[in-house]
N, C-alpha and C positions, 0 to 999 in steps of 0.2 A: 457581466459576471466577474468573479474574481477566484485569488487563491489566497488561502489563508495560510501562511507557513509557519510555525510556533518554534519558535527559538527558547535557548536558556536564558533567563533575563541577565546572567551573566556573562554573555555573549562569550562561553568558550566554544561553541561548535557551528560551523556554519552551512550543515550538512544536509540541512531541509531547505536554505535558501536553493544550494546549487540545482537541488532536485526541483524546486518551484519555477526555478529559469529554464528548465529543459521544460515541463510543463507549458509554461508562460509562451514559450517559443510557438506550441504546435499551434497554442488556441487564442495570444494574443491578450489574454486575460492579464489584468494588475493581479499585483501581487499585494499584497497586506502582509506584512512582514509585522508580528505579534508578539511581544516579552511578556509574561502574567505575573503579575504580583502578586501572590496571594496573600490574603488580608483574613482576619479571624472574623468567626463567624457565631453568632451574629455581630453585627458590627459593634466595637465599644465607644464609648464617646469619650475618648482619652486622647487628648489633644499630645502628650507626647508621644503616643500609638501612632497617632497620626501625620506627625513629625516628622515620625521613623520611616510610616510607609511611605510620603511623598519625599525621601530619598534614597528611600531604594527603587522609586521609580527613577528619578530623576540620572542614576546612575544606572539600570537599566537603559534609558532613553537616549543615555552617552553611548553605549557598547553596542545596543541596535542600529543605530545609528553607522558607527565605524563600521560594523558588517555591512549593512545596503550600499553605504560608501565603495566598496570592494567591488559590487557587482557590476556587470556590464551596463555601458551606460543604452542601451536598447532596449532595456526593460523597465516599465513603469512599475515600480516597488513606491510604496507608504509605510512605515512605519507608524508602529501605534503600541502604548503600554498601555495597560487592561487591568485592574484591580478584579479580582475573582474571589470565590471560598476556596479554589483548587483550580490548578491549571487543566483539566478536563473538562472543567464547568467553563472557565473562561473560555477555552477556542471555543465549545460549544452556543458560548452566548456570540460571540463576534460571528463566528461561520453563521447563525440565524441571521446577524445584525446587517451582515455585507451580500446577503445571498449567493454564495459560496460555493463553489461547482467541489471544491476537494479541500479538504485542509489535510496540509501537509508537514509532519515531524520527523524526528531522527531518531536512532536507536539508542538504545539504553548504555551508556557509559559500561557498563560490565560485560557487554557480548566482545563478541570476537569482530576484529578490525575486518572490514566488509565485508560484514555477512549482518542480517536484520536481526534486531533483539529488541525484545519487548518488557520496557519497566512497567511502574505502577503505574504511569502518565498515561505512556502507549496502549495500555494493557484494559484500563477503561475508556479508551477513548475508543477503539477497534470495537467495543462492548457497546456502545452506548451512541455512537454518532449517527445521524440521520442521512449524513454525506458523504460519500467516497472518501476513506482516508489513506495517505499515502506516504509510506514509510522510508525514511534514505538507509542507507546502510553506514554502519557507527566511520565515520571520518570520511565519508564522500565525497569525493574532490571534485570541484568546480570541473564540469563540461561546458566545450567550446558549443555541444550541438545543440538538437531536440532528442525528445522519444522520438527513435523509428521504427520500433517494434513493441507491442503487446504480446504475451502471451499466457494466456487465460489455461487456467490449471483446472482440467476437467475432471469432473469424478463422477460421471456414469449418470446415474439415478438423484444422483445430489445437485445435478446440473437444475434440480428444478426451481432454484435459485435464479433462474434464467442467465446464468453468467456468458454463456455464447454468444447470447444476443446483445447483452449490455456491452462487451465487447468486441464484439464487429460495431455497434453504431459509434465508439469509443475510435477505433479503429478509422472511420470513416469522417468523424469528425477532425480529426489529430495527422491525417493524409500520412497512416502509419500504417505496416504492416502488419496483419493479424497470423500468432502463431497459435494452436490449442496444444497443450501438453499433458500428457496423463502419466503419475505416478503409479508405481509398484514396488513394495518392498519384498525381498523371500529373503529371510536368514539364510544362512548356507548352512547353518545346524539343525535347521524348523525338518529338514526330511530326510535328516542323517540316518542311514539302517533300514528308511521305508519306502523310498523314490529314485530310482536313478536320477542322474545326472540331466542326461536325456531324455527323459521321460518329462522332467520338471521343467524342462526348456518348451519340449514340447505345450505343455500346456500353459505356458506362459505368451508362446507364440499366437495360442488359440485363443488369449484373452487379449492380445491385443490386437489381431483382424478386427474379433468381437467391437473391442471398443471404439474402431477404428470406424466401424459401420456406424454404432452407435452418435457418434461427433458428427459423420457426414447428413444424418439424417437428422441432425441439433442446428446444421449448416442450411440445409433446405430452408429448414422451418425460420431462419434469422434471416433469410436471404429476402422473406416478403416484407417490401417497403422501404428496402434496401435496395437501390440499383446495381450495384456488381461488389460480391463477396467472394475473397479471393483465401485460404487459409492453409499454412504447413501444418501438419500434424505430426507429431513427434511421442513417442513414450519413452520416458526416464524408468530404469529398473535396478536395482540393486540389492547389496545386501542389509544398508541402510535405509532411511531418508536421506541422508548426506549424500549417499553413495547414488543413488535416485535423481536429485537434483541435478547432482554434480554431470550425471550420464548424458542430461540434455545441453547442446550445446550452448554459453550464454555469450552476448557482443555488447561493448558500450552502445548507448540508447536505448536498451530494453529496459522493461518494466513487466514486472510480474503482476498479471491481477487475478485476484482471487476472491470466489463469492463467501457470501453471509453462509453462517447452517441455514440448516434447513430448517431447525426447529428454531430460528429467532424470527423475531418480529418482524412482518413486512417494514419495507420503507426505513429499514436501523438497519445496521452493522452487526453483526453478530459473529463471531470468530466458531467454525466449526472445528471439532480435534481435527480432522486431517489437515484441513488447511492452516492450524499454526504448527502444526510437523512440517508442512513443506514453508511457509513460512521463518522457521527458525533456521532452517539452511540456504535460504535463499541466497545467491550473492548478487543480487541487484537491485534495485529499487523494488518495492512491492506495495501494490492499490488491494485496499479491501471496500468490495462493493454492496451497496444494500439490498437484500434482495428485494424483488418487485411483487409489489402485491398482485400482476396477473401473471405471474409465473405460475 
């Protein structure tokens, strides 16, 4: 198997390699390290068109290059430039071509410096991929380790995405700890004049026993065919998502994974709202997974 990590063919960021090497690390997997050149479409037969694009591969091929150069020599990395109609189309043709455990990119040049942000690239590709896709945070710097922790962002009824389960075997594959985390946001204005204080704690409390049962009994059911499932469970709360996020506590080698909606398509990617709320405040690497058609 491999990993497909999708760089700017202008080699200014090298922020999905790092994230490929901590992956690489757990499973062992190559790395294909990818620049796309996107090419017009349909193709023209314009021999100076064509001029044009075998050197902007060809300088592409230089700068990918210099980056893999960079990496640690303990990891098997390839480089490879990919002519596409768009660079969502291209990782998508190479992740079918290499059979692709995750293809893995960077965040969008306009978010905020380590924290996940999603351009047009990221934005159909999370929409559209049939494979775990996994996001570094915008300028993430080369780690010495692996992932040593997942922690899969539960949401109750939506979990029937099966993300628990994909998760502990993720877990167990990757000799990683499994954390579940559940978000809650309450404005502090949402029950100004109509809720005490205390009253809204209280029942904030009572949702998260609730959910707390709920995950354990999410825990059972992934535990069959699983020889030993081990899991913290945590709830993030605030007045934001930011503030929610922020609440749970995060450590270098973690990774956030977060499932499909509910209403996408088996077997694809689909970005549910909650999950790019907590998504957009993440500050750690973060896997979007497909859901499973026997969820």
């Amino acid at each position: 198997m491999t990993i497909v990590a999708g760089v700017n063919a202008s080699g200014q960021a090298s922020a999905p390699l790092h994230l490929a090497a901590q992956l690489s690390r757990c499973t062992g997997d190559r790395i294909i390290a990818v620049a796309i050149v996107e090419r017009p479409w349909p193709p023209k037969l314009d021999p100076v068109e064509n001029e044009y694009l075998d050197y902007i591969g060809a300088q592409a091929q230089k700068s990918l290059k210099r980056m893999v150069d960079q990496l640690p020599d303990d990891l098997d990395v390839w480089h490879v430039v990919h002519q596409a109609a768009s660079v969502p189309e291209g990782l998508t043709e190479l992740a079918a071509e290499w059979n692709a455990d995750v293809v893995v990119v960077g965040s969008s040049s306009t978010g905020l410096l380590g924290r996940v942000a999603l351009g047009s690239v990221t934005d159909r590709l999370v929409h559209t991929a049939a494979v775990p896709v996994a996001i570094a945070p915008r300028s993430y710097p080369a780690q010495r380790g692996r992932i040593e922790r997942l922690t899969a962002a539960y949401g109750g009824q939506a979990d029937a995405v099966g993300l628990v389960a994909a998760s502990a075997q993720l877990a167990q594959r990757w000799s990683a700890r499994l954390r579940i985390a559940s978000f809650t946001v309450r404005p502090v204005t949402m029950f100004s004049g109509a809720i005490e204080t205390g009253a809204e704690d209280l029942v904030v409390k009572q949702w998260a026993r609730r959910t707390q049962e709920e995950i354990t009994a999410q825990l059972e059911k992934a535990r069959s065919g699983i020889d030993t499932l081990d899991a913290e469970v945590v709830i993030g709360a605030g007045a934001t998502w930011r503030d929610a996020v922020d609440a749970v506590p995060w450590a270098a080698g973690d990774i956030l994974v977060l499932g499909s909606g509910a209403a996408g398509p088996a077997a694809q990617v689909f970005l549910g709202s909650a999950a790019a709320r907590i998504l957009r405040h993440a500050p750690v690497p973060t896997m979007i997974v497909p859901r499973r058609e026997t969820a």
